[in-house]
Z-matrix of the N, CA and C atoms (Angstrom, degrees):
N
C 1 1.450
C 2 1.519 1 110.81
N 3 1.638 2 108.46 1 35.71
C 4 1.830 3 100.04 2 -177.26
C 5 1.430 4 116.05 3 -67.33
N 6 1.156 5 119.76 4 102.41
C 7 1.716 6 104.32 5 159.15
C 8 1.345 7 92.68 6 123.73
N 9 1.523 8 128.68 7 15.85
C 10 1.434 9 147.73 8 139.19
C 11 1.349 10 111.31 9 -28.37
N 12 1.501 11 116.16 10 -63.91
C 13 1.471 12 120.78 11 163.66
C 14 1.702 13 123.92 12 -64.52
N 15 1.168 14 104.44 13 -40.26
C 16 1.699 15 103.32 14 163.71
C 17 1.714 16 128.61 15 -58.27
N 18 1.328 17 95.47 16 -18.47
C 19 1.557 18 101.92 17 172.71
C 20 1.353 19 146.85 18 -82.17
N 21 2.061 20 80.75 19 -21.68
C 22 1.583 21 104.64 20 173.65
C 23 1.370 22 131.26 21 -35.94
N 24 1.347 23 119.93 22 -49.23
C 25 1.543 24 104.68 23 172.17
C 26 1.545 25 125.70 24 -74.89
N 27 1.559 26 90.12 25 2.01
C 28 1.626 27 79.09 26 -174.66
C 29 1.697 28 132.27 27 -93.03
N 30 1.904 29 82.62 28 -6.71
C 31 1.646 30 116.32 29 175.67
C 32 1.819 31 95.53 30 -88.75
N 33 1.638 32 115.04 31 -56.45
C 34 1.087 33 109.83 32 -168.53
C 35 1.570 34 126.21 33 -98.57
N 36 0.806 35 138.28 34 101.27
C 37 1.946 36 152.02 35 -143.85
C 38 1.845 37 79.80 36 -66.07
N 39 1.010 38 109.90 37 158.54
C 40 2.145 39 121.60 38 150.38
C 41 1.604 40 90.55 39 52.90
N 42 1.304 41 124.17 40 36.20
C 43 1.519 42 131.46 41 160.12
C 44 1.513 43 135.54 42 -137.12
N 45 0.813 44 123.95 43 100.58
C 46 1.664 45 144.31 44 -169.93
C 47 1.469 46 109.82 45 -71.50
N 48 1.017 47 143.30 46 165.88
C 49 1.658 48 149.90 47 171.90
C 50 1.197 49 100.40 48 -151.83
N 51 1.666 50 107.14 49 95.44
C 52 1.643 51 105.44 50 165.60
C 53 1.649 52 114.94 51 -68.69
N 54 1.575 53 95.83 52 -128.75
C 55 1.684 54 99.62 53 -178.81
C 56 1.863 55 96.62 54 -65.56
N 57 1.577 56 88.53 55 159.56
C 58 1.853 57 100.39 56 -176.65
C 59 1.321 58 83.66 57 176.81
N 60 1.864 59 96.31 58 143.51
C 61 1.290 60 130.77 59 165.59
C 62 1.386 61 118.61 60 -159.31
N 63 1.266 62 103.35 61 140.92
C 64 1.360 63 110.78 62 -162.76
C 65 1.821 64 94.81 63 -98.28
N 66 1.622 65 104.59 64 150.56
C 67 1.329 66 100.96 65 -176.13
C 68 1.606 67 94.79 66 -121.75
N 69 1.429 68 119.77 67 -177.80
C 70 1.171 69 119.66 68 169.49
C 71 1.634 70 124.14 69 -76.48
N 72 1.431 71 112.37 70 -13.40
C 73 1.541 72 104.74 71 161.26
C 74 1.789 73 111.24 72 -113.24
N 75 1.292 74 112.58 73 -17.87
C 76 1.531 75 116.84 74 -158.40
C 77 1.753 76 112.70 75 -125.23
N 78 1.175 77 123.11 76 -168.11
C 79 1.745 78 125.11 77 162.41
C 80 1.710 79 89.95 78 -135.58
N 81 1.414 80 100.66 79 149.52
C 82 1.491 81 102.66 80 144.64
C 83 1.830 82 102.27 81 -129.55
N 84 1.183 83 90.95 82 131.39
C 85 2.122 84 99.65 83 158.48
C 86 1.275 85 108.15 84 -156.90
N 87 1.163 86 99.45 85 159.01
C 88 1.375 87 125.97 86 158.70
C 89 1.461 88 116.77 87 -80.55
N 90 1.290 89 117.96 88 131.55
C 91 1.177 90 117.99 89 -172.21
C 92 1.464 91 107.68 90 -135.52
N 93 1.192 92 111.08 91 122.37
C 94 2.059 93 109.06 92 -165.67
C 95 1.987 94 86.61 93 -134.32
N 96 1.629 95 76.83 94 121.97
C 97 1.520 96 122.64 95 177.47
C 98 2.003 97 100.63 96 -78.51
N 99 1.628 98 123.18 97 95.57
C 100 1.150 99 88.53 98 170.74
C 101 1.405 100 94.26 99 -102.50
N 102 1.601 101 100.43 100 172.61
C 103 1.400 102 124.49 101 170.52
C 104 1.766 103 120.55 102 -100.45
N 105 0.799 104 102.06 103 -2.74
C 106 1.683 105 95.89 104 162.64
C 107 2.254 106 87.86 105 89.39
N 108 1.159 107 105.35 106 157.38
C 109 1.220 108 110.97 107 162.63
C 110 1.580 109 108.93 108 -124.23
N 111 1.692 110 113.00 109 69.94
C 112 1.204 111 110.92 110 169.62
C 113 1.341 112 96.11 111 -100.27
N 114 1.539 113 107.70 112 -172.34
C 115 1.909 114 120.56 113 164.28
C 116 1.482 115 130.11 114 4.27
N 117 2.149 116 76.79 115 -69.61
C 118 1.465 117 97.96 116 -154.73
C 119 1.543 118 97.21 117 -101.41
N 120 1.347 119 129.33 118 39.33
C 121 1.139 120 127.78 119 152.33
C 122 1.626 121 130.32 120 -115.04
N 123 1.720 122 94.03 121 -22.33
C 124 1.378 123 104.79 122 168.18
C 125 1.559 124 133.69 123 -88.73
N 126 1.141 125 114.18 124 136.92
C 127 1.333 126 114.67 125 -150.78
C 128 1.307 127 108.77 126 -69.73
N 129 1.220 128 118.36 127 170.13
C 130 1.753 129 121.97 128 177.92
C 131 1.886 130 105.52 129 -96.89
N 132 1.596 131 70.81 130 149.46
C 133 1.701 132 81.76 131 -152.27
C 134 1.534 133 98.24 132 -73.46
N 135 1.247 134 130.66 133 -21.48
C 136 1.474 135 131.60 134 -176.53
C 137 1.770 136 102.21 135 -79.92
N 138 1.039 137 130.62 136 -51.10
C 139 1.891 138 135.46 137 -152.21
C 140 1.737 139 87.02 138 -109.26
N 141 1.223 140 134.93 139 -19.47
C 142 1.768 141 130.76 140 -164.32
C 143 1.557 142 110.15 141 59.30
N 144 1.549 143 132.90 142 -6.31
C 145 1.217 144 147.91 143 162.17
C 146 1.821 145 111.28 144 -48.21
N 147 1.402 146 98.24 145 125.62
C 148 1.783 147 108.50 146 158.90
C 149 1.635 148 90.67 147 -41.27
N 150 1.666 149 75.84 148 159.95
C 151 1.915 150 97.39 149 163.22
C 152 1.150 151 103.46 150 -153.97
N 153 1.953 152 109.51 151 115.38
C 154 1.159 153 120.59 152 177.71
C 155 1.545 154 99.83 153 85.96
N 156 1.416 155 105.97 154 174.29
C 157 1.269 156 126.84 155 169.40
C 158 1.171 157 135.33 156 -57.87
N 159 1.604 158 146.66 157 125.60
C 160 1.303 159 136.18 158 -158.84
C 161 1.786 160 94.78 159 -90.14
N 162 1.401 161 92.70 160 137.25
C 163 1.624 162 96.05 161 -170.99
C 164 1.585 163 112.04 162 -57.09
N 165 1.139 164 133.85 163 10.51
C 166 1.373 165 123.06 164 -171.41
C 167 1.692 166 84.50 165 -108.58
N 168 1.509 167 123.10 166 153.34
C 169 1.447 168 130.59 167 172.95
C 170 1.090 169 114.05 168 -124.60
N 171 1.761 170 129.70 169 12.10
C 172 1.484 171 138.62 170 174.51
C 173 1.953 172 87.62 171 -91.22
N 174 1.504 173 95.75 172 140.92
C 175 1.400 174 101.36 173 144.94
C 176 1.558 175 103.73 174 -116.76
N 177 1.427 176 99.22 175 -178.82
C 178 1.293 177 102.54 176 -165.62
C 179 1.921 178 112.22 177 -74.33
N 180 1.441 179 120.75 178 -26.05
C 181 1.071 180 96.01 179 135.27
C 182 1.214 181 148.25 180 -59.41
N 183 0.896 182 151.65 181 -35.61
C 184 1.410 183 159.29 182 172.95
C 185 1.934 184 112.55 183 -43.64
N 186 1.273 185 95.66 184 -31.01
C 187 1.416 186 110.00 185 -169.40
C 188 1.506 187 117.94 186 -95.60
N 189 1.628 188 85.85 187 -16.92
C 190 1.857 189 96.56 188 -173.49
C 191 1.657 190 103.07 189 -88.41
N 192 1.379 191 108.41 190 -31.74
C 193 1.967 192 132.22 191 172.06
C 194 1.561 193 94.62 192 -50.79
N 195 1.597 194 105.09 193 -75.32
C 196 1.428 195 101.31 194 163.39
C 197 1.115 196 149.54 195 -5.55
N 198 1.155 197 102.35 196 -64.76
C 199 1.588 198 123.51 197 -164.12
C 200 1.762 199 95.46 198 -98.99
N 201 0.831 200 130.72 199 -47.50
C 202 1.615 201 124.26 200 148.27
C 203 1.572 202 143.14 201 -25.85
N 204 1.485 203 77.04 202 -44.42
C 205 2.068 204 96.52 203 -177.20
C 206 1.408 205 83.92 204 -84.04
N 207 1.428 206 151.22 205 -76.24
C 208 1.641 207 170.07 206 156.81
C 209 1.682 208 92.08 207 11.61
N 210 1.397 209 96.09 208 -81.97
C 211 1.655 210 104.45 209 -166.71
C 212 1.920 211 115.22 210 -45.96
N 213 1.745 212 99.55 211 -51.27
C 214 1.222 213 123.17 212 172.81
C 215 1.704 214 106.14 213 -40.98
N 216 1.438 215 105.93 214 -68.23
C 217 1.464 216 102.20 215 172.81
C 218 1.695 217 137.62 216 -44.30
N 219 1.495 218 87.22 217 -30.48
C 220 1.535 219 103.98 218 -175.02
C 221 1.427 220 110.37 219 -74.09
N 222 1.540 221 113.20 220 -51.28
C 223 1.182 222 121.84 221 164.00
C 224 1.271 223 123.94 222 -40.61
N 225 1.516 224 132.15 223 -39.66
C 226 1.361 225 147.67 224 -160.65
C 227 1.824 226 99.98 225 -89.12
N 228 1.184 227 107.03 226 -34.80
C 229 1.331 228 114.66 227 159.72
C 230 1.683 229 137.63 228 -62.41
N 231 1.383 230 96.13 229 -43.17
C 232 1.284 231 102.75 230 -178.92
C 233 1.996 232 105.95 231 -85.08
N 234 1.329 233 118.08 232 -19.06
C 235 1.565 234 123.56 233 -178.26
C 236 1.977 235 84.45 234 -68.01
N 237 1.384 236 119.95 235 -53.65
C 238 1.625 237 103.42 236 -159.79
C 239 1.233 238 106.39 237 -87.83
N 240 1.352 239 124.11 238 -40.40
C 241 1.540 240 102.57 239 174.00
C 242 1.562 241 134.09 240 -107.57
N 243 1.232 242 114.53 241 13.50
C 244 1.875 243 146.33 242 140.88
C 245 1.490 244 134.74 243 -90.12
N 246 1.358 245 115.75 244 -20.04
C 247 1.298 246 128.79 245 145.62
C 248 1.984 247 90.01 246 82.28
N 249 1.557 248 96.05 247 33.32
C 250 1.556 249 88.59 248 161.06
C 251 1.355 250 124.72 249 -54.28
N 252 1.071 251 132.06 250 148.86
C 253 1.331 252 131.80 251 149.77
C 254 1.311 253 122.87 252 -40.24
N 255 1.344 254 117.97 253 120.91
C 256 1.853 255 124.81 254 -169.71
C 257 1.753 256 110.95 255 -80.99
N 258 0.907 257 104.01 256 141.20
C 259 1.307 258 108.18 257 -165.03
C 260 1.477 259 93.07 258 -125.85
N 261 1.546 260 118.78 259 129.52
C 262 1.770 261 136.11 260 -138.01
C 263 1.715 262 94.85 261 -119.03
N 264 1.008 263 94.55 262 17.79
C 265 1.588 264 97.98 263 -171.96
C 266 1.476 265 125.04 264 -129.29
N 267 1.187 266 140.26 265 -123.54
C 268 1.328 267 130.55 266 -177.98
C 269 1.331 268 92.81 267 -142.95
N 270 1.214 269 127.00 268 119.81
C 271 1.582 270 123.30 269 171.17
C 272 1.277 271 134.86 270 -52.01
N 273 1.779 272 117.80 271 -38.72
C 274 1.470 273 145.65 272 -165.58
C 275 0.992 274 95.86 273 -117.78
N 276 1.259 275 129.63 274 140.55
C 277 1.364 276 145.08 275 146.39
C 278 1.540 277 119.30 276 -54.86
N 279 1.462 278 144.68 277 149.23
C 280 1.175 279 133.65 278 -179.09
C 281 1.654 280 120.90 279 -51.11
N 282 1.137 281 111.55 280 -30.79
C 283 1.915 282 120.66 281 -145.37
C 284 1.529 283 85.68 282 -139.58
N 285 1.443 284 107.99 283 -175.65
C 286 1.001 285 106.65 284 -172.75
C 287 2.036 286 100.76 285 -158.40
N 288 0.681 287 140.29 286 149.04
C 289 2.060 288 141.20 287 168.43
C 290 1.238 289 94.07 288 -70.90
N 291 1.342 290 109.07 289 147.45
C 292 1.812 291 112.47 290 172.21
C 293 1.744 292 79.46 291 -162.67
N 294 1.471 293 93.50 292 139.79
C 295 1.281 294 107.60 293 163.88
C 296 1.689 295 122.63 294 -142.68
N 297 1.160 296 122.93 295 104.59
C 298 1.326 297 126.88 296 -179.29
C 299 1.390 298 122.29 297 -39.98
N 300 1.398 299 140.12 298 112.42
C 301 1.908 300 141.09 299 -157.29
C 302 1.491 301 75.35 300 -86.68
N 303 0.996 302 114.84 301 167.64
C 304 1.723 303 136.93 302 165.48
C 305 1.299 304 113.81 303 -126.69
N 306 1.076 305 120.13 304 -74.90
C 307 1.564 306 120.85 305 -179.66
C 308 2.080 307 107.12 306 -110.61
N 309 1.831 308 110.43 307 -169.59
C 310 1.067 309 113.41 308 -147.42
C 311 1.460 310 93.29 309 -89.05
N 312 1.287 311 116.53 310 -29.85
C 313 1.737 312 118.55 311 -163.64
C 314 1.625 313 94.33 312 -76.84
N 315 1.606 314 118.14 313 -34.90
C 316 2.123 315 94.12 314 172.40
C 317 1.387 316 102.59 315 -64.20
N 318 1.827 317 120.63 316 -68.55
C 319 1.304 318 112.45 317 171.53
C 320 1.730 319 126.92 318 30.50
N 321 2.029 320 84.99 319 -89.53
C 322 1.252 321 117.78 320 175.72
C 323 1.570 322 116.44 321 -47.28
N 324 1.108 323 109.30 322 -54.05
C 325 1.266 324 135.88 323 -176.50
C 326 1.649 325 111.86 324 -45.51
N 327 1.523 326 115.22 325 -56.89
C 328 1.127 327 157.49 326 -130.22
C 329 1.678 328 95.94 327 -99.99
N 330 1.393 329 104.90 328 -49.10
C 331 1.551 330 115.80 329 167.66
C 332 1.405 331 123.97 330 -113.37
N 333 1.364 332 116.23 331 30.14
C 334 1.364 333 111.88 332 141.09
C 335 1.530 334 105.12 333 -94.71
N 336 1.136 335 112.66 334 -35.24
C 337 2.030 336 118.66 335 -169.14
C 338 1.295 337 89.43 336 -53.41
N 339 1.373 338 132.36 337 -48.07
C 340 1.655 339 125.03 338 -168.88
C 341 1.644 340 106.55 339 -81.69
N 342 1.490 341 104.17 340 -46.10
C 343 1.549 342 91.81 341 177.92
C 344 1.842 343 123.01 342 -44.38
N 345 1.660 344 109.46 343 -43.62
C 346 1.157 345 124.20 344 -168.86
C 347 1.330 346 132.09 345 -97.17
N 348 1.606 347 96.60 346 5.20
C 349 1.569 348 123.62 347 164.47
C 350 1.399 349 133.64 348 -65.05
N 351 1.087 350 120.86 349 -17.35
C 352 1.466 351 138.01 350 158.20
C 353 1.649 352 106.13 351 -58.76
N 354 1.374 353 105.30 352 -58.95
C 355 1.653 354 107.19 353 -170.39
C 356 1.783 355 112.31 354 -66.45
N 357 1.403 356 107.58 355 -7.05
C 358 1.080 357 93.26 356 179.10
C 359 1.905 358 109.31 357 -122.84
N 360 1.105 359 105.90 358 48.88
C 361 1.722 360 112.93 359 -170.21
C 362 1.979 361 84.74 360 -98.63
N 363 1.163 362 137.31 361 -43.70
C 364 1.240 363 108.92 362 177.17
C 365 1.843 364 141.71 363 -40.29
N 366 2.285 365 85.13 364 -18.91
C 367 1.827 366 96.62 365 178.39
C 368 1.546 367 92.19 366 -98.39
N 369 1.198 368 130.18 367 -14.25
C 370 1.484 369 111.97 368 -143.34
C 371 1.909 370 95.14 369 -80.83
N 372 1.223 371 93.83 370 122.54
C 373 1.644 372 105.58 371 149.58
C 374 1.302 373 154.40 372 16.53
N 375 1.296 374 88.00 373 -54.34
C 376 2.008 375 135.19 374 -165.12
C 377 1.749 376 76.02 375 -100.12
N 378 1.163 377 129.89 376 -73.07
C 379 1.518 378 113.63 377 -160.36
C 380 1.562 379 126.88 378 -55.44
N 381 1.272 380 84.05 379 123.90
C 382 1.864 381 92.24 380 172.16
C 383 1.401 382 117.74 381 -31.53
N 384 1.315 383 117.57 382 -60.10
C 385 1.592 384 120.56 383 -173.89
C 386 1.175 385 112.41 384 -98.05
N 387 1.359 386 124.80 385 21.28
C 388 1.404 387 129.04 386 166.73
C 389 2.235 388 111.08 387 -69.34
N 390 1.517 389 91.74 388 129.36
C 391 1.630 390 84.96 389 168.46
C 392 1.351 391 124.80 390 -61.25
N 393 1.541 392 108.24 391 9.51
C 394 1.949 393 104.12 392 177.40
C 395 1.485 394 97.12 393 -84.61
N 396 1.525 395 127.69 394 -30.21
C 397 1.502 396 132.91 395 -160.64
C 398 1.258 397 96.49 396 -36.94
């Protein structure tokens, strides 16, 4: 499934995929919802309030379901006609962590932890052969 994450905007319209890496049990990305700068996204100049609906109609759940059902499918594809190895279990977890960035210094912050998360899967938790097991 390489490039599952590279494809994202092309399944999902008014959606970006910053940093992302896929781990052997989990994903981390950033995922930025834009709204378009038409009309009904810019605020009114009297109240500073949206007006109307922001042209994008994914929320960020919607996209994470998405991208779940997508991968799931792909997977289910490649077990019957690639002869992946079947996996007897549930791929996705129910729910998912989401945390809203605010400013540029979490951002930053935010995508080095994912960039540099790979190098540290030998401590992490989640790993089978990790000394936390």
């Amino acid at each position: 499934m390489t490039g599952v994450g590279d494809a994202m905007p092309d399944h999902f319209h008014h959606v970006e995929l910053d940093e992302f890496v896929i781990m052997p049990n989990h994903v981390h990305g950033i995922i930025v919802l834009n709204v378009g700068a038409g009309p009904c996204a810019c605020p009114d100049s009297y109240t500073g309030q949206p007006q109307g609906v922001a042209p994008t109609k994914l929320s960020l759940s919607d996209v994470v379901h998405r991208y779940k059902s997508f991968t799931t499918a792909e997977y289910c594809i490649g077990v019957v006609q690639l002869n992946w190895v079947p996996f007897h279990d549930k791929l996705w977890q129910r729910n998912y962590y989401e945390h809203v960035i605010r400013d540029e210094p979490e951002l930053h912050a935010i995508r080095e932890y994912i960039r540099y998360n790979p190098l540290r899967w030998n401590e992490d938790e989640e790993n089978p052969a990790s000394l936390h097991s």
